[in-house]
C-alpha positions in Angstrom: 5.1 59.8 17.2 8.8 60.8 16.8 8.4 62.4 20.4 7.6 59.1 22.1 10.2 56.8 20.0 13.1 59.7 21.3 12.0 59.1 24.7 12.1 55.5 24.5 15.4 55.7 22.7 16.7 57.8 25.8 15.4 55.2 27.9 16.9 51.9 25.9 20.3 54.3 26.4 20.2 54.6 30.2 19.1 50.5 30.6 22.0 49.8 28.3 24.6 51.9 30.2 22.8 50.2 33.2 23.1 46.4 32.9 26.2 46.5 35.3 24.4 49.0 37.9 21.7 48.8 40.3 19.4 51.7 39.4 16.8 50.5 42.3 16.0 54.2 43.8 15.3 57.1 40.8 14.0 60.1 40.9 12.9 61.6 37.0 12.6 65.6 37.1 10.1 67.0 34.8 8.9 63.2 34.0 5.3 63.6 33.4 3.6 60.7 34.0 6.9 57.8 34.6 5.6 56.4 31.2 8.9 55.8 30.2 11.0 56.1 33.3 9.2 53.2 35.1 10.9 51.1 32.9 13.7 51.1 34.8 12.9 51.5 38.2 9.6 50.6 40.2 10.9 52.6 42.9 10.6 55.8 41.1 9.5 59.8 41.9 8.5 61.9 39.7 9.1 65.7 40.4 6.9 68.0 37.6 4.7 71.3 38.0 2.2 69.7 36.1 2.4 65.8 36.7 -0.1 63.2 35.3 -0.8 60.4 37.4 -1.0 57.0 35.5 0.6 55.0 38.5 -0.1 54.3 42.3 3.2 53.0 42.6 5.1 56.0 41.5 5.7 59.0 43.9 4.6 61.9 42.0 5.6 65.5 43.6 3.8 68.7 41.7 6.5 71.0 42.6 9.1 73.4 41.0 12.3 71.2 41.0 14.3 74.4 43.2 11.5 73.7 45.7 11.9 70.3 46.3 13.6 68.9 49.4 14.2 65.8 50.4 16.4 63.9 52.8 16.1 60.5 50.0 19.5 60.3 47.7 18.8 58.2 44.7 20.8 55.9 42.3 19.6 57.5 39.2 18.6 61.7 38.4 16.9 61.9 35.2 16.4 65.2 33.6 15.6 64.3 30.1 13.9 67.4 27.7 14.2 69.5 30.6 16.9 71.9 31.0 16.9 74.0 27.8 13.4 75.4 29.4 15.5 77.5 31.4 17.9 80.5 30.8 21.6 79.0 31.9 21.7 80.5 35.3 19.1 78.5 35.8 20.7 75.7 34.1 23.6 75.8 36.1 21.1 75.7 39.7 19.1 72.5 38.1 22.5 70.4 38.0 23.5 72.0 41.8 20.0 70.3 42.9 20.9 67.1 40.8 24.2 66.5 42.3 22.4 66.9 45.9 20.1 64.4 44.7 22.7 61.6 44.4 24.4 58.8 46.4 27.9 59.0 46.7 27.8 56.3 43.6 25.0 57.7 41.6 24.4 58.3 38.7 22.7 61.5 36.2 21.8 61.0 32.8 20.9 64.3 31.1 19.3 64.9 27.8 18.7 67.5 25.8 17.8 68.7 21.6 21.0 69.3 20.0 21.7 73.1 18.8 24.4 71.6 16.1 21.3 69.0 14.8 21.5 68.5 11.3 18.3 70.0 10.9 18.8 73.3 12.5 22.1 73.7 10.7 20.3 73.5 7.4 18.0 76.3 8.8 21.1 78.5 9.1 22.2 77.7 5.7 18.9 78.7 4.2 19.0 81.9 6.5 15.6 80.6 8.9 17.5 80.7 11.8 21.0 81.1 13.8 21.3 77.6 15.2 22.8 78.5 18.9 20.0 81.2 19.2 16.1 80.5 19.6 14.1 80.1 17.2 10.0 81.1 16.9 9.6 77.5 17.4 11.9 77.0 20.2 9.6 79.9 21.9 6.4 78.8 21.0 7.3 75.0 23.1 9.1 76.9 25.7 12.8 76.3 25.0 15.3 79.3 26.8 18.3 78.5 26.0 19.8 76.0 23.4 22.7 73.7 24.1 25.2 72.1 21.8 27.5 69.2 23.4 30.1 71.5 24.2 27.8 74.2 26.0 25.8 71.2 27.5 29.9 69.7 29.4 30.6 73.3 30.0 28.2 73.6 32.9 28.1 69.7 33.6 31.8 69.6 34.0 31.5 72.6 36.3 28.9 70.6 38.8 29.2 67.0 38.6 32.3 65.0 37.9 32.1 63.9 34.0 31.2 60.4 32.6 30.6 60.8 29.0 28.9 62.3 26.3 27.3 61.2 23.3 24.2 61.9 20.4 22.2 59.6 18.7 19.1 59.9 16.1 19.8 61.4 12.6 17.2 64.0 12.5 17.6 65.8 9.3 14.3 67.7 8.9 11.9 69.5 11.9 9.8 67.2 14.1 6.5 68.3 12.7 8.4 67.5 9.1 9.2 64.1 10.3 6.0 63.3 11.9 4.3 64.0 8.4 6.8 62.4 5.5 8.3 59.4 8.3 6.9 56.6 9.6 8.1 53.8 12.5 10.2 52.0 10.2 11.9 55.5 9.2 13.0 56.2 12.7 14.1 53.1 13.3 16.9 53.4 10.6 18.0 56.9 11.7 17.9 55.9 14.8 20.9 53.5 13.9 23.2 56.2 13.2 24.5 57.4 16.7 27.9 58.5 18.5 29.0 55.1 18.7 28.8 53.6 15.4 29.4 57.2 14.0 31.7 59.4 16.2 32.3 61.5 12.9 28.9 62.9 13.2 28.9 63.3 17.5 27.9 66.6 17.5 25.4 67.1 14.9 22.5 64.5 15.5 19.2 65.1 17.1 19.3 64.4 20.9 22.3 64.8 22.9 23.6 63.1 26.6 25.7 63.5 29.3 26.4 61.0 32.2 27.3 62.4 35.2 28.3 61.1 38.7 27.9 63.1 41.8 30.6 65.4 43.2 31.5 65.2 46.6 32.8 68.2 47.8 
């Protein structure tokens, strides 16, 4: 449950950045199944190892994201949940293949879990785990490397040109925690408390972004 109302949060957050922009050509890398990302776009490719079909309209490629090649630029590069599955090096060659993926006036929106969550802070405190490293639980869903909002515009800053950054959802307990003791109504109130209306708190909630436009070398 709190999985799917993240996703659509993330998706709320890219339509409402969007309002002003065309997004009429996107591409979503490690999407799934578009549930979420055909929201926005019906003109939308989905690039996944393991992609489940749901669609006829979208253009789904089962392929390793470093494999792909196309000639298409699009107006929008999702990579939402993605990146910390791989080690930083690898990182750092994802957002290479994203900025070749835009239009000279595109646009990436990037998410990832927050390192600095509230949640995983707590687990420092009470000595379950170091926060920046992985934990057994990062591991057993496949995480490699973890990323605060500082590591996350490190290597963002270093490959596309900068937008902005933010957080949003208070998440003050583990997912499987929140699944069990929260319900809709729950989420929807820590869902208030982002970057915006709380900049005090930027770098400590659950999901962290980063918009990006495309260099041009």
């Amino acid at each position: 449950m709190l999985e799917e109302f993240l996703n659509n949060l993330m998706i709320d957050k890219i339509q409402e950045y969007g309002k002003k922009k065309k997004f009429q050509k996107v591409i979503d890398i490690g999407g799934k199944d578009g549930k979420y990302s055909s929201r926005i776009s019906e003109n939308l490719t989905i690039v996944d190892l393991n992609p489940v079909i749901i669609k006829p309209t979208i253009n789904y490629v089962k392929m390793d994201i470093m494999e792909f090649e196309t000639k298409e630029k699009f107006d929008l590069v999702i990579s939402s949940a993605f990146i910390e599955h791989f080690s930083k090096e690898e990182g750092v060659s994802i957002l290479k293949k994203v900025n070749y993926l835009l239009k000279d006036d595109g646009f990436a929106f990037l998410t990832c879990p927050n390192a600095w969550s509230i949640n995983r802070l707590l687990g420092e405190i009470m000595g379950i785990c170091k926060s920046l490293e992985l934990s057994e639980g990062d591991k057993m869903v496949g995480h490699k490397f973890m990323y605060n909002l500082p590591r996350l515009e490190e290597i963002v800053k270093e490959n596309l040109i900068f937008v902005e950054s933010g957080s949003y959802f208070l998440k003050p307990l583990p997912a499987s925690d929140m699944n069990k003791i929260f319900d809709i109504n729950a989420f929807r109130s820590f869902a208030f408390i982002n970057s915006n209306s709380y900049p005090q708190l930027k770098d400590y909630l659950a999901e962290i972004y980063i918009i990006g436009k495309k260099r041009v070398e």
